[in-house]
MDAnalysis code that builds the backbone (N, CA, C; Angstrom):
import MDAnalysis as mda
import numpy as np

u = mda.Universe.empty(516, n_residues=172, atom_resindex=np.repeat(np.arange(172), 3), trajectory=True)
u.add_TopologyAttr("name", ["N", "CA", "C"] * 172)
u.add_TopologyAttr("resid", np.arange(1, 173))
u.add_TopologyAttr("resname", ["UNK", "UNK", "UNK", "UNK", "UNK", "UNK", "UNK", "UNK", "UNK", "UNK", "UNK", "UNK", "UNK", "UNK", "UNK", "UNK", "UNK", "UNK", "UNK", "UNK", "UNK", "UNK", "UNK", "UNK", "UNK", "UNK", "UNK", "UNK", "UNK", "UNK", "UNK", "UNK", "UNK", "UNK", "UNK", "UNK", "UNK", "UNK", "UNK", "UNK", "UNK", "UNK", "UNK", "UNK", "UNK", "UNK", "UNK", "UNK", "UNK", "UNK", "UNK", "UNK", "UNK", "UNK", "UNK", "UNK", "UNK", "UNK", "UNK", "UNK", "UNK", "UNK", "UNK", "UNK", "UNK", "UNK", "UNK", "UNK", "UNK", "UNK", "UNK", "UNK", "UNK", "UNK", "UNK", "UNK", "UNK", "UNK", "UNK", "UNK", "UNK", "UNK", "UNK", "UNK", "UNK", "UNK", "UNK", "UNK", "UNK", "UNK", "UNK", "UNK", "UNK", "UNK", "UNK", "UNK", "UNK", "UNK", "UNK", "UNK", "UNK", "UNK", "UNK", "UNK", "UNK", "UNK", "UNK", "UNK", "UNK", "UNK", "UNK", "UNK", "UNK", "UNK", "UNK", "UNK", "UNK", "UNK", "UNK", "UNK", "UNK", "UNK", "UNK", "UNK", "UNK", "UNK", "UNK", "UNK", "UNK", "UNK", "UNK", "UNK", "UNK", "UNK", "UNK", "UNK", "UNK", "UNK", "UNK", "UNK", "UNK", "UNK", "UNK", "UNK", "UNK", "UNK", "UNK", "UNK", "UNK", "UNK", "UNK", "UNK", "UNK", "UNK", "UNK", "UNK", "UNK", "UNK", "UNK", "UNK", "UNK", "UNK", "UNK", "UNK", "UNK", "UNK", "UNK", "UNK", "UNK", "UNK", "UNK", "UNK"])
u.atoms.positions = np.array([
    [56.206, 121.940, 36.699],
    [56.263, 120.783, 37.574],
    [57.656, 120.147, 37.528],
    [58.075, 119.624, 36.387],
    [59.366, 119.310, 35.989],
    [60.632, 119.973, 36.463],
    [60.287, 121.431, 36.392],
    [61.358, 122.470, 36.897],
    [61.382, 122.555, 38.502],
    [60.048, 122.779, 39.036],
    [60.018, 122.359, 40.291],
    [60.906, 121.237, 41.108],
    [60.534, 120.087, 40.574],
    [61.069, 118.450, 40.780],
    [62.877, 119.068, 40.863],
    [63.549, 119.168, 39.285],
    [64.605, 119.627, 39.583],
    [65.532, 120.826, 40.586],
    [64.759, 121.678, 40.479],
    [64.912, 122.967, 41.791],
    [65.282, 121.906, 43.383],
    [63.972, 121.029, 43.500],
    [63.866, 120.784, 45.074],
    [65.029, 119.299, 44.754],
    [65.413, 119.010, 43.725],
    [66.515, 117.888, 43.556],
    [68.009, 117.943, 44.136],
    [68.669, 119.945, 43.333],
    [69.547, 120.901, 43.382],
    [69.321, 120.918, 44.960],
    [68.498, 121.282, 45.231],
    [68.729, 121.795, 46.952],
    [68.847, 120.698, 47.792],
    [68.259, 119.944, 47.343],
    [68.664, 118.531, 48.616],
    [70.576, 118.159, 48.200],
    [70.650, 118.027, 46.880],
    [72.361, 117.757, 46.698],
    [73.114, 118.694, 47.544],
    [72.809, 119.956, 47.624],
    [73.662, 121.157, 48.150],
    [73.297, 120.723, 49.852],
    [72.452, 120.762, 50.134],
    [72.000, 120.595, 51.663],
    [73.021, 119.234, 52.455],
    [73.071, 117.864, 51.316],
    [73.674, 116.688, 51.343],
    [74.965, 116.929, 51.453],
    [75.787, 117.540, 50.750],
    [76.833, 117.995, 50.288],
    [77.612, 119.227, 51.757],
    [76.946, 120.062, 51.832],
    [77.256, 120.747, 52.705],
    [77.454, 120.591, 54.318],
    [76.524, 119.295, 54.565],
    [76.292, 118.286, 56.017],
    [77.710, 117.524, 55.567],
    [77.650, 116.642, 54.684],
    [78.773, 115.625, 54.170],
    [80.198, 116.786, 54.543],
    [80.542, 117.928, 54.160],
    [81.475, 118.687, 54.636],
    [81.765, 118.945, 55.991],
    [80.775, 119.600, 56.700],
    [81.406, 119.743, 57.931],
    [81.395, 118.177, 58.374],
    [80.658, 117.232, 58.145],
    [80.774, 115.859, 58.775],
    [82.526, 115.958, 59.020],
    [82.692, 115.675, 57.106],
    [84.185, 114.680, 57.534],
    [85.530, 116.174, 57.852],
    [84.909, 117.302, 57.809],
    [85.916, 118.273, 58.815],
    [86.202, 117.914, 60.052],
    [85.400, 117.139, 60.738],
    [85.102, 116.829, 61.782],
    [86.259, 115.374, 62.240],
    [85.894, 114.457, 61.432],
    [86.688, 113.452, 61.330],
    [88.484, 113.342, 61.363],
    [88.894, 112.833, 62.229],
    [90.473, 113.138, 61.938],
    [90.998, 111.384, 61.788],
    [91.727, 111.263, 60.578],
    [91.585, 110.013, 59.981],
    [93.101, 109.418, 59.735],
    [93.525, 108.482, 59.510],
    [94.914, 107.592, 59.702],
    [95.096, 106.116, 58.371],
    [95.599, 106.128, 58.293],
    [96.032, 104.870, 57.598],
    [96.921, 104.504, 57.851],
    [97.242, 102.683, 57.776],
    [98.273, 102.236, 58.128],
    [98.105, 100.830, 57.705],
    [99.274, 100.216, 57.048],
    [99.610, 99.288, 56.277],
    [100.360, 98.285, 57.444],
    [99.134, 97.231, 58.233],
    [98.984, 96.338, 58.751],
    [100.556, 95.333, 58.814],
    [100.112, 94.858, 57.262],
    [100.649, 93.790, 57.403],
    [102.249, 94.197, 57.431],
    [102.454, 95.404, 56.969],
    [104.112, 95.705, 56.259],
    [104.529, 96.194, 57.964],
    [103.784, 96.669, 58.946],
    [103.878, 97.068, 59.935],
    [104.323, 95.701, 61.028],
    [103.653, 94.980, 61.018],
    [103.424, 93.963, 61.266],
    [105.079, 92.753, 61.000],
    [105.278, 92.364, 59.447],
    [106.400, 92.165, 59.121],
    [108.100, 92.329, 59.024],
    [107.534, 94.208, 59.499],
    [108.926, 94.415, 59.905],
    [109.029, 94.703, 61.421],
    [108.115, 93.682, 62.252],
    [108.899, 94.258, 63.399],
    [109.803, 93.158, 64.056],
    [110.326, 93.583, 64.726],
    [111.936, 92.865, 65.219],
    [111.324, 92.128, 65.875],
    [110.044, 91.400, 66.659],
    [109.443, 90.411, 67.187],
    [109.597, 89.312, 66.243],
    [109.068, 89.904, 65.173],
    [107.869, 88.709, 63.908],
    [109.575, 88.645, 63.279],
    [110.685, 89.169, 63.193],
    [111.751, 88.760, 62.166],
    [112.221, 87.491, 62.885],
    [112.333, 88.101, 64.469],
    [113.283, 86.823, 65.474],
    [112.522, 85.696, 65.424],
    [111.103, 85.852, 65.428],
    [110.358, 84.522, 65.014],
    [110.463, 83.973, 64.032],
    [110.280, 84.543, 62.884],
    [110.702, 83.579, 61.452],
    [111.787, 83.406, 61.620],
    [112.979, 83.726, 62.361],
    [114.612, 83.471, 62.290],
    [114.395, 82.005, 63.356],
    [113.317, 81.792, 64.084],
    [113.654, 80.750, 64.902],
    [112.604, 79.525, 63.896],
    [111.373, 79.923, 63.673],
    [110.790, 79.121, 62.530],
    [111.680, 78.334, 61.395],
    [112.817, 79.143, 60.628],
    [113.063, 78.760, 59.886],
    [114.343, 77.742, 60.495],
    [114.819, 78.144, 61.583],
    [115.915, 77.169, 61.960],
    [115.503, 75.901, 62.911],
    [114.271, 75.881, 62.756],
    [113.255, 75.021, 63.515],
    [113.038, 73.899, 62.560],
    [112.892, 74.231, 60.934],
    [112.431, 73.441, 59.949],
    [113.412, 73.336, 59.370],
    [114.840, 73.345, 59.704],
    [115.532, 73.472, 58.935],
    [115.865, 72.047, 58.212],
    [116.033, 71.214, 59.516],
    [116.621, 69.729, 59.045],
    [115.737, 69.070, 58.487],
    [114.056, 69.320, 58.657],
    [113.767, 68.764, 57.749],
    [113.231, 68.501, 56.356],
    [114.143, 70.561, 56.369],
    [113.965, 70.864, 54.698],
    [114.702, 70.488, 53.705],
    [115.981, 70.033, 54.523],
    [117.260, 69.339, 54.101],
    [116.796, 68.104, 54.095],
    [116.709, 67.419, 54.557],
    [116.070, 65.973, 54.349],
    [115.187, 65.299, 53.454],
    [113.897, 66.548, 53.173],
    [112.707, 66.839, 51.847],
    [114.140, 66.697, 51.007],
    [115.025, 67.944, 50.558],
    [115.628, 67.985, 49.893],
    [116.897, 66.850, 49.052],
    [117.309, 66.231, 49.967],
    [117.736, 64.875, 49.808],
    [117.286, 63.949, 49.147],
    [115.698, 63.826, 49.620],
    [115.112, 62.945, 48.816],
    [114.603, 62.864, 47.775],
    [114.380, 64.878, 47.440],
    [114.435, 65.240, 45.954],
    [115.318, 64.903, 45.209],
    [116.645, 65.085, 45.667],
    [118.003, 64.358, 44.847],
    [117.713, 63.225, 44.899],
    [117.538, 61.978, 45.745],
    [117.588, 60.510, 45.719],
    [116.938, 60.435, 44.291],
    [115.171, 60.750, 44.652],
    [114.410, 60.681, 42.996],
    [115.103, 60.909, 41.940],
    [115.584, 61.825, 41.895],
    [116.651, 62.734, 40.607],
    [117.135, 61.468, 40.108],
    [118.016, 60.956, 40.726],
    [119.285, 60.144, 40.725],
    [118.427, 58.591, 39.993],
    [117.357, 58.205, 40.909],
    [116.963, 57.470, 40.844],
    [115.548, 57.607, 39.181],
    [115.461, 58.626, 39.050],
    [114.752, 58.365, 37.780],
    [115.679, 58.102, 36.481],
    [116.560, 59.206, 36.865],
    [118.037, 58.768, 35.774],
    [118.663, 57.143, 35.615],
    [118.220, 56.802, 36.599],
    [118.750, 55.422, 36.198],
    [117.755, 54.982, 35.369],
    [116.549, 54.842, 35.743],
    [116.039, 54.465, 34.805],
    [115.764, 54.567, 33.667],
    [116.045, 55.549, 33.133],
    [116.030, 56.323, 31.531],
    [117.108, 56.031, 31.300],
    [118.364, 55.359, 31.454],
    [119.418, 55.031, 31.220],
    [119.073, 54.151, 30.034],
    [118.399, 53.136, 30.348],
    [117.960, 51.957, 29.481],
    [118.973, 50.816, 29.925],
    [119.961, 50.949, 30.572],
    [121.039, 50.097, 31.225],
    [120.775, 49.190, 32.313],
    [119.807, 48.408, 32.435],
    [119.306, 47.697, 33.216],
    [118.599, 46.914, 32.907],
    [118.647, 45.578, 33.971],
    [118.027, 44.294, 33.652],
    [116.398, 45.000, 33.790],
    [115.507, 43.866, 33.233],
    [114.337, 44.223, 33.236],
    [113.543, 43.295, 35.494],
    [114.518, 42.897, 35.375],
    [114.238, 42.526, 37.143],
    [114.946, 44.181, 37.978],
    [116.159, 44.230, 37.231],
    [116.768, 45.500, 38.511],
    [116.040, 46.842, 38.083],
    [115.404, 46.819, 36.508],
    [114.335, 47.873, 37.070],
    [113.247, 47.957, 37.319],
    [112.162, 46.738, 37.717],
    [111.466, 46.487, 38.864],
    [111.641, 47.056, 39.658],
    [113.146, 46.189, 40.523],
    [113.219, 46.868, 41.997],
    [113.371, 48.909, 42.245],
    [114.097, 48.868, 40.660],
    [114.342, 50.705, 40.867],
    [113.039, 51.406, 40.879],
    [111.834, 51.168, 40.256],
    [110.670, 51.437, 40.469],
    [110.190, 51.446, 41.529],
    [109.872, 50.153, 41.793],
    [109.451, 49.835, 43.364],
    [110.328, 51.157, 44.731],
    [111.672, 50.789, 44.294],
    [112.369, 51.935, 45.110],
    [111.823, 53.565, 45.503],
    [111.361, 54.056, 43.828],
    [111.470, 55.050, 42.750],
    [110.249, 55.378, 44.031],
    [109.163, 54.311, 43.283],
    [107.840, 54.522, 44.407],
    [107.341, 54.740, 45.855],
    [108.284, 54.112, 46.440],
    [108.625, 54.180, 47.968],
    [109.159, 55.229, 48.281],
    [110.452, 55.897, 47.799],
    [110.860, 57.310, 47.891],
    [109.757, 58.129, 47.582],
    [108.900, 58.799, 46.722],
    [108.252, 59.243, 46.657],
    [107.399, 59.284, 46.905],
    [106.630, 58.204, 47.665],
    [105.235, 58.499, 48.799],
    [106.136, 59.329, 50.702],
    [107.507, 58.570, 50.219],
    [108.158, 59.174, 51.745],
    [108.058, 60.740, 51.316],
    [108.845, 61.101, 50.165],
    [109.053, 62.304, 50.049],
    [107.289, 63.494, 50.034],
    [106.427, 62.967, 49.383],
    [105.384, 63.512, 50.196],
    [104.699, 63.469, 51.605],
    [104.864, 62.879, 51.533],
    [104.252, 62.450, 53.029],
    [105.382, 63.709, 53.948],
    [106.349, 63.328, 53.860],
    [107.713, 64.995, 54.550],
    [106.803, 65.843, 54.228],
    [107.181, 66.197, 52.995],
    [106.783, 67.638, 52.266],
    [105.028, 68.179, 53.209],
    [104.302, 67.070, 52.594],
    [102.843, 67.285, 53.819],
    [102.854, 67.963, 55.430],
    [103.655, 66.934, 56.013],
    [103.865, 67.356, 57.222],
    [104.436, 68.242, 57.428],
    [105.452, 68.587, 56.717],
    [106.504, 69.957, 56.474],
    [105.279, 70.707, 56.783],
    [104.559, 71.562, 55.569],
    [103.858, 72.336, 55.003],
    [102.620, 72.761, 55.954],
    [102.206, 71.236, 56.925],
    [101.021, 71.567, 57.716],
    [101.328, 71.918, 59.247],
    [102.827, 71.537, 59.293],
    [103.118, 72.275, 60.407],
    [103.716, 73.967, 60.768],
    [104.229, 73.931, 59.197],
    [104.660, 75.270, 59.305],
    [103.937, 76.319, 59.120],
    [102.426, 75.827, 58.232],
    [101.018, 76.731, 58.044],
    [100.539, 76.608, 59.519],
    [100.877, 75.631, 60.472],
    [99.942, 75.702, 61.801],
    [100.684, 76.735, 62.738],
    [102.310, 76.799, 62.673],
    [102.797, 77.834, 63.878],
    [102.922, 78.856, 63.174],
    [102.839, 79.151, 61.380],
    [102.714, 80.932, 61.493],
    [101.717, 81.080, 61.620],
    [100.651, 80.429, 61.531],
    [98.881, 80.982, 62.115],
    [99.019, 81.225, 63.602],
    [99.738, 80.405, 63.675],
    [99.746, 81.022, 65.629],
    [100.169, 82.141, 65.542],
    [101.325, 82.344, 65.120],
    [102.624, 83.343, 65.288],
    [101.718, 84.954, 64.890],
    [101.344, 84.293, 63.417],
    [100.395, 85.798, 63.148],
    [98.890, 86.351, 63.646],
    [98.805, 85.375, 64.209],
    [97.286, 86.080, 65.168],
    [97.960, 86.291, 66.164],
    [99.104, 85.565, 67.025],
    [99.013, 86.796, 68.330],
    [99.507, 87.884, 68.350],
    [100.336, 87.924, 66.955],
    [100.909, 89.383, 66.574],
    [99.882, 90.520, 66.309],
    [99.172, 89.931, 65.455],
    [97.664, 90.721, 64.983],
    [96.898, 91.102, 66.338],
    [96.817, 90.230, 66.873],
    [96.209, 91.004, 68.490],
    [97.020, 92.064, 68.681],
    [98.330, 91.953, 69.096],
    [99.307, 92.630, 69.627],
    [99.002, 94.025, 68.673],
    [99.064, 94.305, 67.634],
    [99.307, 95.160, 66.341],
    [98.025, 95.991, 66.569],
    [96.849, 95.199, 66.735],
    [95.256, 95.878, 66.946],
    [95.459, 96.532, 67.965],
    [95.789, 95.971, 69.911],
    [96.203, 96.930, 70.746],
    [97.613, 98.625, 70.549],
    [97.887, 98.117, 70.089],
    [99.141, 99.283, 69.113],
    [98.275, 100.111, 68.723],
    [97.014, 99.534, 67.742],
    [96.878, 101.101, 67.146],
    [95.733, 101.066, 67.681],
    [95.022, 100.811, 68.629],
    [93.987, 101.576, 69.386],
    [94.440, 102.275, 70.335],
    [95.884, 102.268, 70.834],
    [96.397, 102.993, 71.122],
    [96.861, 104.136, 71.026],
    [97.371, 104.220, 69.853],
    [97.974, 105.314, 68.559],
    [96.854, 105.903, 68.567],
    [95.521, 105.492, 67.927],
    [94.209, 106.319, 67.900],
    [93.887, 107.153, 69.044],
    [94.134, 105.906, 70.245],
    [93.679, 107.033, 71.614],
    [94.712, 108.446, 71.578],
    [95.759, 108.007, 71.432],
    [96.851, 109.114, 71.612],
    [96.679, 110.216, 70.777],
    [96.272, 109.490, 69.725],
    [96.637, 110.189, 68.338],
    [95.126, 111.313, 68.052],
    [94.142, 111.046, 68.484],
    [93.020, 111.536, 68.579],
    [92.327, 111.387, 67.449],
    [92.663, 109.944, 66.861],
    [92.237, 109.569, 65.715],
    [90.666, 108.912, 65.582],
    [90.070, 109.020, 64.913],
    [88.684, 108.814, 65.030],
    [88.343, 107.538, 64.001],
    [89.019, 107.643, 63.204],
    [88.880, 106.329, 62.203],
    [90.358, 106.127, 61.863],
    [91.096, 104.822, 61.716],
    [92.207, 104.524, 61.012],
    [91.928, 103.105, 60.242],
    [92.305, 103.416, 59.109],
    [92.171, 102.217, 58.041],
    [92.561, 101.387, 57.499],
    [93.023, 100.278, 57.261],
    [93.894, 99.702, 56.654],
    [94.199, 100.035, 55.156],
    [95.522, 100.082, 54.543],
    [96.350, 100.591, 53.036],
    [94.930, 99.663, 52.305],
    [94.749, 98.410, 52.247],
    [94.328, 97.744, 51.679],
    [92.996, 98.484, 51.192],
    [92.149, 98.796, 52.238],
    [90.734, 99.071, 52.160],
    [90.535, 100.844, 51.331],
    [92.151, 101.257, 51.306],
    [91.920, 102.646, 51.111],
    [92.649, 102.551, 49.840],
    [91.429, 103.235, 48.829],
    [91.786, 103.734, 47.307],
    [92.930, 105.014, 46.814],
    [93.068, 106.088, 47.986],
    [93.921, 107.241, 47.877],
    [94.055, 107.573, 49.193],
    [95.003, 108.003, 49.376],
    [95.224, 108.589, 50.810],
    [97.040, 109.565, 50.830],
    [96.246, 110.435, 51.074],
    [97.621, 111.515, 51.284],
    [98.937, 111.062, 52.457],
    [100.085, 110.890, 51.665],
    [101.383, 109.964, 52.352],
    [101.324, 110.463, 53.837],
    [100.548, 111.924, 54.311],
    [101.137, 112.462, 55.723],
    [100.039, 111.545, 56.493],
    [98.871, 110.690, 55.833],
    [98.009, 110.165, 56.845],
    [98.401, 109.008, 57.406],
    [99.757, 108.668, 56.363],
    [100.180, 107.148, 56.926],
    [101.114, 106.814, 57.981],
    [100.234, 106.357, 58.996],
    [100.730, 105.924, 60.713],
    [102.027, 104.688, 60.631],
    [101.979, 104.518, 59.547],
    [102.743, 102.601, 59.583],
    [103.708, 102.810, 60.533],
    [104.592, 103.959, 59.882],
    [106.401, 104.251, 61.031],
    [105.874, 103.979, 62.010],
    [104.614, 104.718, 62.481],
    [104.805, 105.081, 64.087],
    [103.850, 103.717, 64.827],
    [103.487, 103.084, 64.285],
    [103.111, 101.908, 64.569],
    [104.278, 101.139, 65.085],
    [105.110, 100.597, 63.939],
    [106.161, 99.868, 63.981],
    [106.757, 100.420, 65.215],
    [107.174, 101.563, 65.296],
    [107.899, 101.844, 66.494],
    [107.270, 101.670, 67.898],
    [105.756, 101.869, 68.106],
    [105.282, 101.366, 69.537],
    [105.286, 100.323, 68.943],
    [104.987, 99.078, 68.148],
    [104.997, 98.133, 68.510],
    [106.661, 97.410, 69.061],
    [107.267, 97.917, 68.261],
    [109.046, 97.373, 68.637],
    [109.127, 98.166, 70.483],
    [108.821, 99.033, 70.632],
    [108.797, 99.612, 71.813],
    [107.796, 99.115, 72.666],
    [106.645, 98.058, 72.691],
    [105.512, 97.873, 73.379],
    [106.208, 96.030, 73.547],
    [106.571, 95.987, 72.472],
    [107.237, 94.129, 72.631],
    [108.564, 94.120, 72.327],
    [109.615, 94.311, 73.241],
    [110.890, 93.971, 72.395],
    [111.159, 92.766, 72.308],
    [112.353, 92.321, 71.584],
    [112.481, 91.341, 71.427],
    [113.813, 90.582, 73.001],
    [113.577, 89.825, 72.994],
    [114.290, 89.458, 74.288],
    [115.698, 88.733, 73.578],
])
C-alpha cells in the first residue's frame, strides 16, 4: 500500500515536472530594471536639472538661516552677555527657527509633490515603452530586476528600453 502511495507520488512529480518544461519552453521572458531605466533617461535628467534650479534660492535661503542659528547659538554659549540681551537672543534664536522650519517644510512638501508628478508621468511613459518592446520583442512576460531572484545578463532589456524611451520622448 505504502509502496503503491509512493509509486503514484513519483509519477505525478515526473508528469508535473515534464508539463512545467515544455510550459516555460514556451515562454520567452525579459527583465528590466525600471527604475535605473527610468533615471537615466535624458527626459527625467533635464527635469531634475530644472527641479533643482527651481529650488534653488530657496535652498540657499534654508541655508542662511542655518548659519544665522549657528551664529546665533554661539553667542549665546559665549556667556558674554547681559542677562536682558540674552532674552532677546533667545527670543531671536526662537523666531529663526520656527522660520527656518516652516522653509525647510515647505521646501520638502513641494519638492516631494513635483517629483511625484514628474515620476508617474514618466512611469506611464516607461510602461508604454515596454509594452512596446514586448510587442516587438515577442516577449510574453517581462519583469522587473526587483521582483527577479536570478536572471541571465542576456535577458536584461534595460539598454534597449532606455533607448526607445530617449527615442520615443526626446528632450526638447
Amino acid at each position: 500500500m505504502f509502496r503503491s502511495l509512493a509509486i503514484r507520488a513519483g509519477l505525478l512529480c515526473f508528469a508535473v515536472t515534464s508539463v512545467a518544461t515544455v510550459a516555460s519552453a514556451q515562454l520567452k521572458l525579459a527583465v528590466i530594471n525600471v527604475q535605473k531605466a527610468m533615471l537615466d533617461s535624458e527626459e527625467l535628467k533635464k527635469l531634475s536639472a530644472e527641479e533643482e534650479a527651481k529650488f534653488k534660492p530657496r535652498t540657499e535661503e534654508l541655508n542662511k538661516l542655518q548659519a544665522d542659528l549657528q551664529s546665533l547659538q554661539q553667542q549665546l554659549q559665549s556667556n558674554k552677555l547681559t542677562p536682558q540681551a540674552q532674552a532677546d537672543l533667545q527670543i531671536q534664536l526662537q523666531r529663526k527657527q520656527r522660520d527656518a522650519q516652516r522653509l525647510s517644510d515647505d521646501l520638502q512638501q513641494e519638492f516631494d509633490r513635483d517629483r511625484q508628478d514628474i515620476l508617474g508621468k514618466s512611469s506611464q511613459k516607461m510602461q508604454e515603452v515596454i509594452k512596446k518592446l514586448a510587442e516587438e520583442g515577442g516577449y510574453d512576460i517581462i519583469l522587473d530586476v526587483s521582483q527577479a531572484l536570478y536572471f541571465k545578463p542576456a535577458m536584461d532589456i534595460t539598454a534597449q528600453a532606455l533607448a526607445a524611451y530617449n527615442k520615443a520622448y526626446p528632450v526638447k
